[in-house]
Backbone bond lengths (Angstrom), bond angles and torsions (degrees), N, CA, C in turn:
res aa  C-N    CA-C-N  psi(-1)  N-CA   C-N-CA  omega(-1)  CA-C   N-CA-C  phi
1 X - - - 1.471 - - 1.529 113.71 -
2 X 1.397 107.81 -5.95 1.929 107.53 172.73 1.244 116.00 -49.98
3 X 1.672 118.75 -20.89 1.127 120.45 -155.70 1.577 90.79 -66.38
4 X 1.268 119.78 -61.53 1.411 129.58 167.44 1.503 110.86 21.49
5 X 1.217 115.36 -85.67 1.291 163.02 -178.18 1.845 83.19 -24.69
6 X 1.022 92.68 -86.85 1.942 113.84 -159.92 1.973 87.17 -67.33
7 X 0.965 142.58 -16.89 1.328 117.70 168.61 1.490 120.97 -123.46
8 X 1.376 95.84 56.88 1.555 121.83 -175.44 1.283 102.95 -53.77
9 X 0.986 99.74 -75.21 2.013 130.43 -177.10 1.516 90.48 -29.28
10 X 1.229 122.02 -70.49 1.601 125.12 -120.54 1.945 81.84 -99.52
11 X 1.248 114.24 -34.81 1.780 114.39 168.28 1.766 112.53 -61.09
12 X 1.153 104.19 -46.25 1.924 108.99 178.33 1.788 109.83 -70.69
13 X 1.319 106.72 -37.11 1.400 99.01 179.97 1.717 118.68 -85.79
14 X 1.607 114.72 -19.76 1.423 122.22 158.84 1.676 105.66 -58.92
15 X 1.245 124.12 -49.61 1.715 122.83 -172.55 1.703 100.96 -71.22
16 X 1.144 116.96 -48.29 1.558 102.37 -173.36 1.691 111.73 -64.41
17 X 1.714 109.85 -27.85 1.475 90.98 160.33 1.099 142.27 -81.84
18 X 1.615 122.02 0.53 1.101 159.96 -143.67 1.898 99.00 -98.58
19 X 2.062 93.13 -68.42 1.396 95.99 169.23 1.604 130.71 -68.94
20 X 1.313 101.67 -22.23 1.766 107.36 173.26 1.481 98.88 -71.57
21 X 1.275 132.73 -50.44 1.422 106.61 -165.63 1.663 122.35 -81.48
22 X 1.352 89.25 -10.34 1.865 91.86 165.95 1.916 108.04 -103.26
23 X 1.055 86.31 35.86 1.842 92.67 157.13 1.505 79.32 -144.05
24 X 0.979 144.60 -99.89 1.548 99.26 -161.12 1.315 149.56 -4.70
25 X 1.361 99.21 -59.76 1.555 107.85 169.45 1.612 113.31 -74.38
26 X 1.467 119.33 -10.84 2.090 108.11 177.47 1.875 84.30 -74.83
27 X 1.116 124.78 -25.50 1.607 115.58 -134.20 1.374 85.07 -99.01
28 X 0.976 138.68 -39.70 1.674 145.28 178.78 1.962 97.76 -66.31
29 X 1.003 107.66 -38.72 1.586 106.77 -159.77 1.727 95.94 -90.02
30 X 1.412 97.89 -8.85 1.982 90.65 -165.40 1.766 77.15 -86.20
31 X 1.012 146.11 3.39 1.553 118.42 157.20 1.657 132.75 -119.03
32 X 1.677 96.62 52.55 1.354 134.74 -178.40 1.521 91.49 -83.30
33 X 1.546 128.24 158.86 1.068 123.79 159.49 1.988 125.97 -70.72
34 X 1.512 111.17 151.77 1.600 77.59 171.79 1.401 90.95 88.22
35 X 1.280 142.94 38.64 1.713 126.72 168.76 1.457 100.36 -142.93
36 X 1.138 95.46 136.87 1.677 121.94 -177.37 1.939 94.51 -89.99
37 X 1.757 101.13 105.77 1.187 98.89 165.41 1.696 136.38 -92.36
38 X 1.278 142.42 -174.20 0.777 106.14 179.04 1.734 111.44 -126.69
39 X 1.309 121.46 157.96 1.812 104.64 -153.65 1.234 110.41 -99.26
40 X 1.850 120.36 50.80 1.086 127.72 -179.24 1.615 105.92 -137.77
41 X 1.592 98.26 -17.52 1.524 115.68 -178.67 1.061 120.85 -116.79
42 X 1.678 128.46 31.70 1.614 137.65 -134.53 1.600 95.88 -158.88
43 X 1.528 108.31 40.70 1.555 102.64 -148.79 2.000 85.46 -80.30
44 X 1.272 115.02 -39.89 1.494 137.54 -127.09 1.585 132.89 71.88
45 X 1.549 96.91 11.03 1.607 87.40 164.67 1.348 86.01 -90.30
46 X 0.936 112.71 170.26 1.573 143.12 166.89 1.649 117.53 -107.84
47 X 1.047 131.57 2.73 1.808 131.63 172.84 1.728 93.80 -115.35
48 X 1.194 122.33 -30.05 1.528 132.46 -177.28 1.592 95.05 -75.86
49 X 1.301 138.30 -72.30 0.698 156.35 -175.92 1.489 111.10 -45.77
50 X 1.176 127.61 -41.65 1.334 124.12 -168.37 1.786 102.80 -96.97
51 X 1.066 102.34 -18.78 1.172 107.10 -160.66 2.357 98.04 -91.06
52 X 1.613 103.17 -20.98 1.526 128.65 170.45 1.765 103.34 -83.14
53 X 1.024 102.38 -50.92 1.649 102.43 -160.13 1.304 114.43 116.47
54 X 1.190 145.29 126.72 1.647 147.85 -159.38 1.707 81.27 -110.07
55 X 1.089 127.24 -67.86 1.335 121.75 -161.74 1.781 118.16 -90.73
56 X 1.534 109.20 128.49 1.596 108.32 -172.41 1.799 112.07 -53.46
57 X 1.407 113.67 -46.24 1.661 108.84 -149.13 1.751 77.53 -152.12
58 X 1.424 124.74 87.89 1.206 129.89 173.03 1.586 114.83 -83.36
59 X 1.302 118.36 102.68 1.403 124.74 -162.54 2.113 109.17 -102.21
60 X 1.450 104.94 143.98 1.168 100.71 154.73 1.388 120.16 -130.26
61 X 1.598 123.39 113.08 1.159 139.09 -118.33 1.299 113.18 6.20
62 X 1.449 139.29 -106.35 1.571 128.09 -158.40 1.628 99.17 -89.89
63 X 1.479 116.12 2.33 1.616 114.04 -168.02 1.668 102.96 -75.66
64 X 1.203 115.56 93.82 1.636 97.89 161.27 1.284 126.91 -73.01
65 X 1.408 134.85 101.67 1.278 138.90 -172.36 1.487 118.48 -64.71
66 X 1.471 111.01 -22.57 1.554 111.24 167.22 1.236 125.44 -74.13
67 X 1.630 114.26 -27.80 1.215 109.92 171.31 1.321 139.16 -134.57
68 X 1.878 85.57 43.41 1.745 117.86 169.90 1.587 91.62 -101.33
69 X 1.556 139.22 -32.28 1.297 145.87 -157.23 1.423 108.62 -93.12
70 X 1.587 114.87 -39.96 1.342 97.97 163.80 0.888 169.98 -152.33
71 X 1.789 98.27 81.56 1.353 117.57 139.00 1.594 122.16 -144.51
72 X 1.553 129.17 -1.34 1.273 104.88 174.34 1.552 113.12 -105.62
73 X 1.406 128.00 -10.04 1.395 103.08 167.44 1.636 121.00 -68.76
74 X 1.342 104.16 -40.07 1.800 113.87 -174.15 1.425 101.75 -62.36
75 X 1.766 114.32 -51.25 1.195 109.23 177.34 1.480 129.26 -60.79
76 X 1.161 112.02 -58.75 1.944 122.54 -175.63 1.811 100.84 -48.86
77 X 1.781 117.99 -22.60 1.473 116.14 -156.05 1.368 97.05 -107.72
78 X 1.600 131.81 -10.93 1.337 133.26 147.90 1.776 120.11 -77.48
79 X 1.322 116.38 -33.08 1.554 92.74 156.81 1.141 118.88 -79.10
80 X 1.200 139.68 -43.48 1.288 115.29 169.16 1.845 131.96 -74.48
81 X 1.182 124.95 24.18 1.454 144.94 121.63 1.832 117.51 -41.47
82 X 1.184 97.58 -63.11 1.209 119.98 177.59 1.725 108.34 -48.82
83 X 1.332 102.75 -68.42 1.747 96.24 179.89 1.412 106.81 -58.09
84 X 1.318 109.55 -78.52 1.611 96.69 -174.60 1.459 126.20 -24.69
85 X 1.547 121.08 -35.41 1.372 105.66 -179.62 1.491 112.10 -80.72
86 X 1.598 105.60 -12.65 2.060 96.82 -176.48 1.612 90.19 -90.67
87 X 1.314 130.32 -13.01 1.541 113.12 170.06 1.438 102.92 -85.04
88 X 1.145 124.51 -12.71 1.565 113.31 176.19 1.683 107.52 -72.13
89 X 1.213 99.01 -56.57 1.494 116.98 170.36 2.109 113.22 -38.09
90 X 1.054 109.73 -39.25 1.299 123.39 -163.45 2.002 83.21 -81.08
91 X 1.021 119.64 -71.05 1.345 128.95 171.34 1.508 110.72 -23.29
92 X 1.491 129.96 -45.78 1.427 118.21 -145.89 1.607 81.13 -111.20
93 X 1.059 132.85 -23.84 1.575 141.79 -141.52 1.961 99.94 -113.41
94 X 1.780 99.70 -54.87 1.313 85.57 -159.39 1.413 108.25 113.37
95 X 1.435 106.74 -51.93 2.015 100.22 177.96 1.245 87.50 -140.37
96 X 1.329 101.07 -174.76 1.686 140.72 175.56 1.272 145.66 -107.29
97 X 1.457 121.34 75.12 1.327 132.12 -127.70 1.510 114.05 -65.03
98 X 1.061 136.64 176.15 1.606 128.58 -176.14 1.218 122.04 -76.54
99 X 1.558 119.70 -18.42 1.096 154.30 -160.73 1.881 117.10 -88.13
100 X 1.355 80.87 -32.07 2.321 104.88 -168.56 1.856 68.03 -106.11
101 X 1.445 148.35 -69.52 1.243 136.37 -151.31 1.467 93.41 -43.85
102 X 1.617 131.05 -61.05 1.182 132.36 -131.09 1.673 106.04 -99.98
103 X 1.260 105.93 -6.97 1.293 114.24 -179.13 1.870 112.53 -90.96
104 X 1.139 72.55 -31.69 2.317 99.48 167.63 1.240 106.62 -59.14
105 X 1.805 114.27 -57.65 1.182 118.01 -163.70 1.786 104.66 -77.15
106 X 1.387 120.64 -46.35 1.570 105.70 179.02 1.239 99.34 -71.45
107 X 1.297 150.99 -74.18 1.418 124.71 -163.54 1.597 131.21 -46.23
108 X 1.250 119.11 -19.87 1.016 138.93 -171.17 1.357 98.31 -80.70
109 X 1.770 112.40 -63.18 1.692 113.64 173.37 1.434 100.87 -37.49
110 X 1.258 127.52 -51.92 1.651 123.17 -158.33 0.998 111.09 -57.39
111 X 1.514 119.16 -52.09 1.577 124.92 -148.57 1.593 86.92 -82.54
112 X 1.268 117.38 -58.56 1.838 118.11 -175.93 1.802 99.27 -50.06
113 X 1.001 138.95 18.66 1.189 128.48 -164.98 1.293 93.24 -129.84
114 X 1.389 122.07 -54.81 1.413 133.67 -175.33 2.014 114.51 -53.61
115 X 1.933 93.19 -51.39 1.562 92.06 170.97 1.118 111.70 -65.33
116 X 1.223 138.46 -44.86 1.736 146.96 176.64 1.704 107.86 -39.84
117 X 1.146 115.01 -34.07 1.219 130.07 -175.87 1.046 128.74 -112.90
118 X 1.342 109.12 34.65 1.969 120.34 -159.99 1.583 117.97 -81.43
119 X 1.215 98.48 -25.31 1.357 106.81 173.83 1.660 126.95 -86.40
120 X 1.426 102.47 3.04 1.357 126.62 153.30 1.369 116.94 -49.96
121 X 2.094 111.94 -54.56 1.177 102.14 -146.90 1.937 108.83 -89.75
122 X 1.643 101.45 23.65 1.455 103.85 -161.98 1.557 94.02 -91.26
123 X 1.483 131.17 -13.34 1.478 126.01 168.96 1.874 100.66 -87.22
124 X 1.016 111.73 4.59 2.138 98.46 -179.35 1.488 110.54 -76.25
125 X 1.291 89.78 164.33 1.920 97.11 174.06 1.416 106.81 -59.80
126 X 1.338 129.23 -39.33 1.286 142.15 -175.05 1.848 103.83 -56.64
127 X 1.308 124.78 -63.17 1.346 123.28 169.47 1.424 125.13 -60.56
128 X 1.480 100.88 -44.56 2.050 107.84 -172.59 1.819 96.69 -78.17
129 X 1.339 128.91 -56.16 1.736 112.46 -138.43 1.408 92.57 -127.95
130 X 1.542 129.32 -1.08 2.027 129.25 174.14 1.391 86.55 -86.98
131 X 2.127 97.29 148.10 1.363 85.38 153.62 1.601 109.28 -101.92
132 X 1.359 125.28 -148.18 1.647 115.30 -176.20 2.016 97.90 -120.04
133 X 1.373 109.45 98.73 1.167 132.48 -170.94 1.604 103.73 -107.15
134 X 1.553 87.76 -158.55 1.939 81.45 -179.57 1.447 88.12 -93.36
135 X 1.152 146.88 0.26 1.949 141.13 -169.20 1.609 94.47 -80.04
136 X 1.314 119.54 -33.52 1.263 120.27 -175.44 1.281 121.32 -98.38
137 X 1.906 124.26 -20.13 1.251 131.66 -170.03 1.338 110.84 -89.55
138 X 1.840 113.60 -30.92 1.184 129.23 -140.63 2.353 75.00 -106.52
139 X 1.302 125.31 -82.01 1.117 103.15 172.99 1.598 140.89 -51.92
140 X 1.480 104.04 -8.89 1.677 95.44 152.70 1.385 127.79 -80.43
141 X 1.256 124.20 -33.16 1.548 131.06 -171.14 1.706 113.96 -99.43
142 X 1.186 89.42 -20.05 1.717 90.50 -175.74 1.667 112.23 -120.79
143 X 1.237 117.79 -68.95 1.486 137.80 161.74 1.725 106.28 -20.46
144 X 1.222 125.96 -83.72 0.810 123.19 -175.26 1.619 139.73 -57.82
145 X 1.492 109.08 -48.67 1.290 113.71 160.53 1.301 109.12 -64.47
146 X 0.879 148.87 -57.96 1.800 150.19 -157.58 1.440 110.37 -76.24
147 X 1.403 116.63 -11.31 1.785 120.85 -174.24 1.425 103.53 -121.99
148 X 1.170 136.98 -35.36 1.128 159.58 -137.73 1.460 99.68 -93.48
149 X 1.504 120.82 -51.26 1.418 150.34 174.99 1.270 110.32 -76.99
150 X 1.501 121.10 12.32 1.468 124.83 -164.25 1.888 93.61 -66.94
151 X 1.676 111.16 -66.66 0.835 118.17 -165.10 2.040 113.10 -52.09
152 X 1.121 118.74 -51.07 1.061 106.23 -163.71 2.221 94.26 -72.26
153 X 1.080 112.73 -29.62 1.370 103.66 162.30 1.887 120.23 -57.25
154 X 0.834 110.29 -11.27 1.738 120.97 170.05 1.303 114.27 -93.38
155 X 1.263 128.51 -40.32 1.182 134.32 170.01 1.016 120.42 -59.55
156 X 1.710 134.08 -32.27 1.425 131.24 154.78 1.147 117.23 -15.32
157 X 1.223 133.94 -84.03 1.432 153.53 -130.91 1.504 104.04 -130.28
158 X 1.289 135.05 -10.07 1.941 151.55 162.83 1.273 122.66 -110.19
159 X 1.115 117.37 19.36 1.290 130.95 -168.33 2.123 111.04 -47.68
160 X 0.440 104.12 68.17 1.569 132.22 167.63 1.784 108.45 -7.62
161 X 1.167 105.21 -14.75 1.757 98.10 172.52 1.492 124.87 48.60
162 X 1.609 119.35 26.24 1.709 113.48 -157.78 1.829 91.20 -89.62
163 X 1.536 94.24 136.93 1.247 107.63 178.37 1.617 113.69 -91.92
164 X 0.925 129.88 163.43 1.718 151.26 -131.85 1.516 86.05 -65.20
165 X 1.431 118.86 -67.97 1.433 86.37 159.32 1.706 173.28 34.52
166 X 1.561 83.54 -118.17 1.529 113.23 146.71 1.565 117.08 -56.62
167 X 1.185 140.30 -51.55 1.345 131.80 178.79 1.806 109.56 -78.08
168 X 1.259 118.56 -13.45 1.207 108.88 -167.26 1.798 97.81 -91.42
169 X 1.059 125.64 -9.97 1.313 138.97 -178.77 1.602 95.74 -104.65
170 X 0.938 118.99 -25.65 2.023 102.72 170.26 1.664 94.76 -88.95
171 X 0.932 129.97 -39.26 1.746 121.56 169.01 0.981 119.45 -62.85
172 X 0.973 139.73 -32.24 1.880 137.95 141.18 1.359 121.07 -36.51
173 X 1.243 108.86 -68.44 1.734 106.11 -174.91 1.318 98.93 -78.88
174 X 1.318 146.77 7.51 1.430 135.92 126.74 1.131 124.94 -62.23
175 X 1.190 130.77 -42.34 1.311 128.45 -178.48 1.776 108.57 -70.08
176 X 1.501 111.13 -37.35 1.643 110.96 175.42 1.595 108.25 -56.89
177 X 1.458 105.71 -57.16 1.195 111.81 179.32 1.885 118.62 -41.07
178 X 1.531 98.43 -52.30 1.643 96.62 -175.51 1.827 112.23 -74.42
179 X 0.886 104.75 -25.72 1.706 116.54 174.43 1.628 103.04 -55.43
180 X 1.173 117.51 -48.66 1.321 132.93 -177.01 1.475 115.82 -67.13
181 X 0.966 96.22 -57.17 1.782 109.07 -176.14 1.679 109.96 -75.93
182 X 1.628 106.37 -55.37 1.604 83.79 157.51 1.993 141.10 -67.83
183 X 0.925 101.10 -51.00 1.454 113.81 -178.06 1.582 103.80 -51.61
184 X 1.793 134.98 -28.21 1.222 135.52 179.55 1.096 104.06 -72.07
185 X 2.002 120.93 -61.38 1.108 135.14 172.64 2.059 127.36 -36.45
186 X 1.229 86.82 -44.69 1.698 104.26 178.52 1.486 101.22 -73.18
187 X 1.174 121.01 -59.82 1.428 118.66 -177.40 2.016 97.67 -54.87
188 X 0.911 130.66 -83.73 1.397 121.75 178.70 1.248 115.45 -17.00
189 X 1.357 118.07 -60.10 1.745 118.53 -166.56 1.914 103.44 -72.65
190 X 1.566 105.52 -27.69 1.431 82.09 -177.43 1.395 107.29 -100.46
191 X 1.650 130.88 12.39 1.253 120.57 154.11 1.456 113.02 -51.49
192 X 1.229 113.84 -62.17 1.765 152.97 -157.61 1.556 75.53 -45.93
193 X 1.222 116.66 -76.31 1.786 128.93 -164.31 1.352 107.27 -56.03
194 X 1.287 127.28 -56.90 1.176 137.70 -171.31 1.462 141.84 -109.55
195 X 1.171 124.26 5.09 1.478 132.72 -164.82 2.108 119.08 28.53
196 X 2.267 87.82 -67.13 0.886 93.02 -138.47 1.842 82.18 -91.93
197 X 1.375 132.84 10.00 1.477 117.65 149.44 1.090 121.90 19.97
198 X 1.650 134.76 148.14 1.366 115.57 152.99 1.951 107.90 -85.14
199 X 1.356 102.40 -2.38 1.543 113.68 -165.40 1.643 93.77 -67.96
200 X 1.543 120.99 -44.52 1.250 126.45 -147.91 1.487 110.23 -117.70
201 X 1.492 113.57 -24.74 1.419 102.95 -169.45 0.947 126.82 -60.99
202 X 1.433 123.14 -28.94 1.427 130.68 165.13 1.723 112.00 -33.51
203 X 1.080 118.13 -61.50 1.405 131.86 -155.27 1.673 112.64 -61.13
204 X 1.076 113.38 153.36 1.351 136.76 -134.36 1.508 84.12 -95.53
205 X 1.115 117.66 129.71 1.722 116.76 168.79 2.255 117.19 -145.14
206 X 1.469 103.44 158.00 1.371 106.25 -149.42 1.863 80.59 -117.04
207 X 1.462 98.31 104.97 1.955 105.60 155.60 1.475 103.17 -33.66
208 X 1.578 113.89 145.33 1.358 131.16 153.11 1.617 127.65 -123.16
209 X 1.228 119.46 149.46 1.204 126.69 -173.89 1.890 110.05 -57.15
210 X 1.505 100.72 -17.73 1.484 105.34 -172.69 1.779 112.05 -98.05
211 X 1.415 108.17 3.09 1.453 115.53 -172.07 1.192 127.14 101.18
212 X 1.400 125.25 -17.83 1.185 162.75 -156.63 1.585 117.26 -94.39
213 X 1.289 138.20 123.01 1.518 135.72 159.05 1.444 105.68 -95.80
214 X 1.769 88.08 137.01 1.434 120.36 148.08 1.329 124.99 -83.24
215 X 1.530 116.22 120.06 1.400 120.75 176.77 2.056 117.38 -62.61
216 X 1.160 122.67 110.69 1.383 115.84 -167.91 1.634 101.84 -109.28
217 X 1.483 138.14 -12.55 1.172 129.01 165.47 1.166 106.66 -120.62
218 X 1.710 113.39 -173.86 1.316 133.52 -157.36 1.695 116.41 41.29
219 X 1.249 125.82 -150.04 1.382 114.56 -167.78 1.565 110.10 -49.79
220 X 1.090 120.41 -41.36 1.616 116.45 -168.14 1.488 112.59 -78.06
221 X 1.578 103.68 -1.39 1.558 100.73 -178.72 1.736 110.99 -110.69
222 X 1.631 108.64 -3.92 1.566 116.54 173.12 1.141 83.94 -70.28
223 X 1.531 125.03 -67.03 1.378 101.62 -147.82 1.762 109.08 -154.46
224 X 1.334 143.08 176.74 1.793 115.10 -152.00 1.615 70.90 -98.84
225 X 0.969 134.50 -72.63 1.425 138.03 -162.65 1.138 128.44 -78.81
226 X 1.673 123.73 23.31 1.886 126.82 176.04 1.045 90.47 -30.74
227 X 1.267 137.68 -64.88 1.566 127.58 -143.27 1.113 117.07 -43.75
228 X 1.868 120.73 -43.47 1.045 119.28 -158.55 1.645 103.98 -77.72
229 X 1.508 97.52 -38.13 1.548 106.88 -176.85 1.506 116.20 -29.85
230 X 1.186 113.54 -65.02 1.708 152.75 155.13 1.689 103.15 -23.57
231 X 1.182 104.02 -53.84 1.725 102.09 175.34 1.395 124.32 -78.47
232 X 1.341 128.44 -45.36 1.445 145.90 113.90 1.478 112.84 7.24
233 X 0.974 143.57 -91.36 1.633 140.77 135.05 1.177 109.41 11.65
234 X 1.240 120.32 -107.35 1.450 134.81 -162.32 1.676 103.99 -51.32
235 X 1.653 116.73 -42.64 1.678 106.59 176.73 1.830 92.33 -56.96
236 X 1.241 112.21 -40.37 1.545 82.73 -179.35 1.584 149.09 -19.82
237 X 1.718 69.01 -72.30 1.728 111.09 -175.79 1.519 102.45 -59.06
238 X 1.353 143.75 -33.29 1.088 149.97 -169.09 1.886 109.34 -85.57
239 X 1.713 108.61 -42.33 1.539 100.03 145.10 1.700 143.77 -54.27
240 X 0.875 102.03 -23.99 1.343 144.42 -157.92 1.836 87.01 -80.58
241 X 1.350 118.37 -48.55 1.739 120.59 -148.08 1.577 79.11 -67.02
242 X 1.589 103.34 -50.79 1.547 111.30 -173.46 1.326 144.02 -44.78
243 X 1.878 104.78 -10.31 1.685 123.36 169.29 1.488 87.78 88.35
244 X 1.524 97.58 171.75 1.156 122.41 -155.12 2.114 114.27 -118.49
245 X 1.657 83.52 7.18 1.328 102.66 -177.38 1.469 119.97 -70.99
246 X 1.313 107.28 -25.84 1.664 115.11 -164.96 1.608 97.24 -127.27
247 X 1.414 126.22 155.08 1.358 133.40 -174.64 1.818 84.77 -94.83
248 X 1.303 119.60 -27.87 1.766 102.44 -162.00 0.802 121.16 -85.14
249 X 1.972 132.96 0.45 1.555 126.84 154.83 1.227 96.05 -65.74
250 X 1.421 151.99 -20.41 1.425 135.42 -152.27 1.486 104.10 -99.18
251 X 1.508 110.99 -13.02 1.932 109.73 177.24 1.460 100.00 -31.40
252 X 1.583 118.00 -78.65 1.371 115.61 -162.07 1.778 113.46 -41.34
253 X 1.153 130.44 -41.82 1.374 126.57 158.18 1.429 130.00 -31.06
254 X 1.942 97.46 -57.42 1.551 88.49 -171.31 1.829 103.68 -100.35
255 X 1.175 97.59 12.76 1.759 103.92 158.70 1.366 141.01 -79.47
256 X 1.741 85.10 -38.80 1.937 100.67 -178.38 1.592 79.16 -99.56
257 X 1.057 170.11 -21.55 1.252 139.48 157.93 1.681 114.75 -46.46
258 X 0.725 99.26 -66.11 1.580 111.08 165.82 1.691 125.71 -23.92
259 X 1.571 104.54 -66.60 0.734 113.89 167.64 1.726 137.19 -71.91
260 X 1.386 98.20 -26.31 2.006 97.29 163.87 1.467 101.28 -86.17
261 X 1.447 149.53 -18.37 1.087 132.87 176.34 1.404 110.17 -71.46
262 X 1.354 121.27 -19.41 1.357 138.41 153.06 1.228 136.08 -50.03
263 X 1.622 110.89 -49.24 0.791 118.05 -175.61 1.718 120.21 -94.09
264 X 1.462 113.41 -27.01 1.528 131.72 154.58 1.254 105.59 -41.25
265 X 1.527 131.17 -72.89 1.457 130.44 177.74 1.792 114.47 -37.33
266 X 1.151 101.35 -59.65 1.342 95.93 176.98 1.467 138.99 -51.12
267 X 1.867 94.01 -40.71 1.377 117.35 171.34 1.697 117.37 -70.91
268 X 1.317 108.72 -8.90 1.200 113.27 -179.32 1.630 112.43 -100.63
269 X 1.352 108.80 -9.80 1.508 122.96 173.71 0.790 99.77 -75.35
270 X 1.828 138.94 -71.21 1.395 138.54 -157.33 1.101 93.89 -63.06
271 X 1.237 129.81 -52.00 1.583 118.92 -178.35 1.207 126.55 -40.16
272 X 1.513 126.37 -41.25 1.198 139.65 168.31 1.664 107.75 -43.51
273 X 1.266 97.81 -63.12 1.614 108.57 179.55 1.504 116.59 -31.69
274 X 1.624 91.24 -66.82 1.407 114.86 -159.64 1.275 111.66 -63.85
275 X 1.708 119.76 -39.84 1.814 134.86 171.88 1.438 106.51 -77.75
276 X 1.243 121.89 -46.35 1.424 130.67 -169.06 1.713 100.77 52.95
277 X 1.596 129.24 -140.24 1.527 107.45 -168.74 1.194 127.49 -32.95
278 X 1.467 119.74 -23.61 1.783 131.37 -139.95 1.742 83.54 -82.91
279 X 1.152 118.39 -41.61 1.518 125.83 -171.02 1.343 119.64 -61.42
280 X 1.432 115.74 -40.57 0.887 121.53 161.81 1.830 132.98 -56.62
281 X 1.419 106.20 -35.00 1.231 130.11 -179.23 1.302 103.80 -72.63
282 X 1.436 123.88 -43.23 1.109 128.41 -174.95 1.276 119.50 -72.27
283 X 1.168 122.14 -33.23 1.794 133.63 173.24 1.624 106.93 -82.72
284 X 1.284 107.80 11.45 1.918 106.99 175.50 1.722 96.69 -115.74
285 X 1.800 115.04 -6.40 1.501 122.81 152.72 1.159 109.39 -80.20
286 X 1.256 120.19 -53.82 1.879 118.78 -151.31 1.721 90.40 -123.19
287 X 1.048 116.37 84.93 1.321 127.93 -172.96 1.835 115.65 -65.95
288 X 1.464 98.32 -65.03 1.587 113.91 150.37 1.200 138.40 -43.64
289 X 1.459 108.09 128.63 1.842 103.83 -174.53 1.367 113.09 -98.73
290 X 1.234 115.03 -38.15 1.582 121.35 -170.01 1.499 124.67 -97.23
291 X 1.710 103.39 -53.53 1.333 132.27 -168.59 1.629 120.62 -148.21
292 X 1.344 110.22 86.89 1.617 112.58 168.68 1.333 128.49 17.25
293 X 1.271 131.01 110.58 1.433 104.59 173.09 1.579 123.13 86.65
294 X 1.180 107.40 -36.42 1.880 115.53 170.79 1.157 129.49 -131.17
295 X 1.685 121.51 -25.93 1.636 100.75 173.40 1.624 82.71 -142.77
């Protein structure tokens, strides 16, 4: 799989044409009769639109293509990114530095965590209110594996030398990070499933005008978005394997920051919609978006 490595280019630029031409074809087919669109991709522009997704859950017969795409092609094609570059590494080097081990092992935890947990992602904004455009085709198939893998692709040839130390303090703020992101996440999905849990019943929840409870203690009551916090973290720790020499292992940092502060705002709009007063009431419980006490 070293080969990997040396036909970076010519693998990332096959997937980005790969994902453009199957958003072409959802965006042509989302005006089939009989299609559930979706009301974020329904603008009537047509470059907005294609570029959103016209159609919510674009199926061919029982195949849902939105939520076969995302997570095991992007995912399964970023861990194996990952090996090929620590067998490339093993190739030029001879061994396998602690650094390409540990960057294997958290991404690897993630992605094995994410399929393990797939039936999680059928309550996200991404499944319920996106439609499947090129924003979704083009960062599942291409975006993710090919950027995502930046770091252990840096580590090849920068291999960062952090002594026991140094790695035992990037395995920490991984481990905070995944503690966080799972244990918030799990508690959410098995409210959603279960109310009356023995995991959850305890927990403190806010009536809604729509029938519906809002969770106001334990993780969902530190803060509206731990989760992301928690994910945030661990992309850290995974820049982090990469040393502190170069600003461009740290893209994914100041990207997925970017992008959940993005995506929180938004999620906090529909929410508005969707709760109308109740939302309001609810953010005079869970005041904090990110982190307890400060943001």
């Amino acid at each position: 799989l070293e080969w990997i490595y040396d036909a970076y280019i010519q693998l990332a630029v096959a997937a980005i044409v790969l994902s453009s031409a199957l958003a072409v074809a959802l965006y042509a087919c989302s005006f089939l009769p009989s299609r559930m669109l979706a009301a974020g991709g329904n603008s009537g522009n047509p470059i907005y639109d294609f570029f959103m997704g016209r159609e919510l859950n674009p199926r061919t017969g029982s195949f849902d293509w939105k939520v076969f795409c995302e997570l095991r092609p992007g995912l399964i094609g970023w861990s194996v990114i990952n090996i090929g570059c620590a067998l490339k590494q093993y190739e030029l080097d001879g061994a396998v530095s602690p650094a390409m081990l540990l960057i294997n092992a958290f991404q690897g935890l993630y992605v094995w965590d994410a399929l393990y947990q797939e039936r999680a992602i059928l309550s996200t904004m991404d499944i319920t209110t996106e439609g499947f455009g090129f924003m979704l085709a083009f960062g599942d198939l291409a975006w993710v594996p090919f950027t995502y893998s930046l770091q252990a692709r840096y580590i090849v040839e920068n291999d960062p030398q952090w002594g026991p130390v140094g790695l035992g303090g990037i395995f920490a703020l991984h481990a905070l990070g995944y503690y966080i992101f799972r244990a918030s996440n799990g508690q959410k999905d098995q409210f959603r499933r279960d109310p009356t849990h023995a995991s959850v019943a305890h927990l403190k929840t806010m009536p809604t005008d729509r029938g519906t409870k809002l969770l106001i203690s334990g993780w969902w009551g530190a803060a509206r978005k731990i989760n992301y916090t928690g994910d945030w973290l661990m992309g850290l720790s995974w820049c982090l394997c990469a040393g502190v020499d170069s600003l461009v292992p740290f893209y994914y940092a100041i990207y997925f920051a970017i992008l959940l502060v993005h995506r929180a705002l938004r999620d906090d709009h529909f929410c508005s919609l969707k709760y109308g007063a109740d939302w309001k009431k609810y953010k005079e419980h869970v005041p904090y978006m990110f982190v307890p006490y400060v943001i």
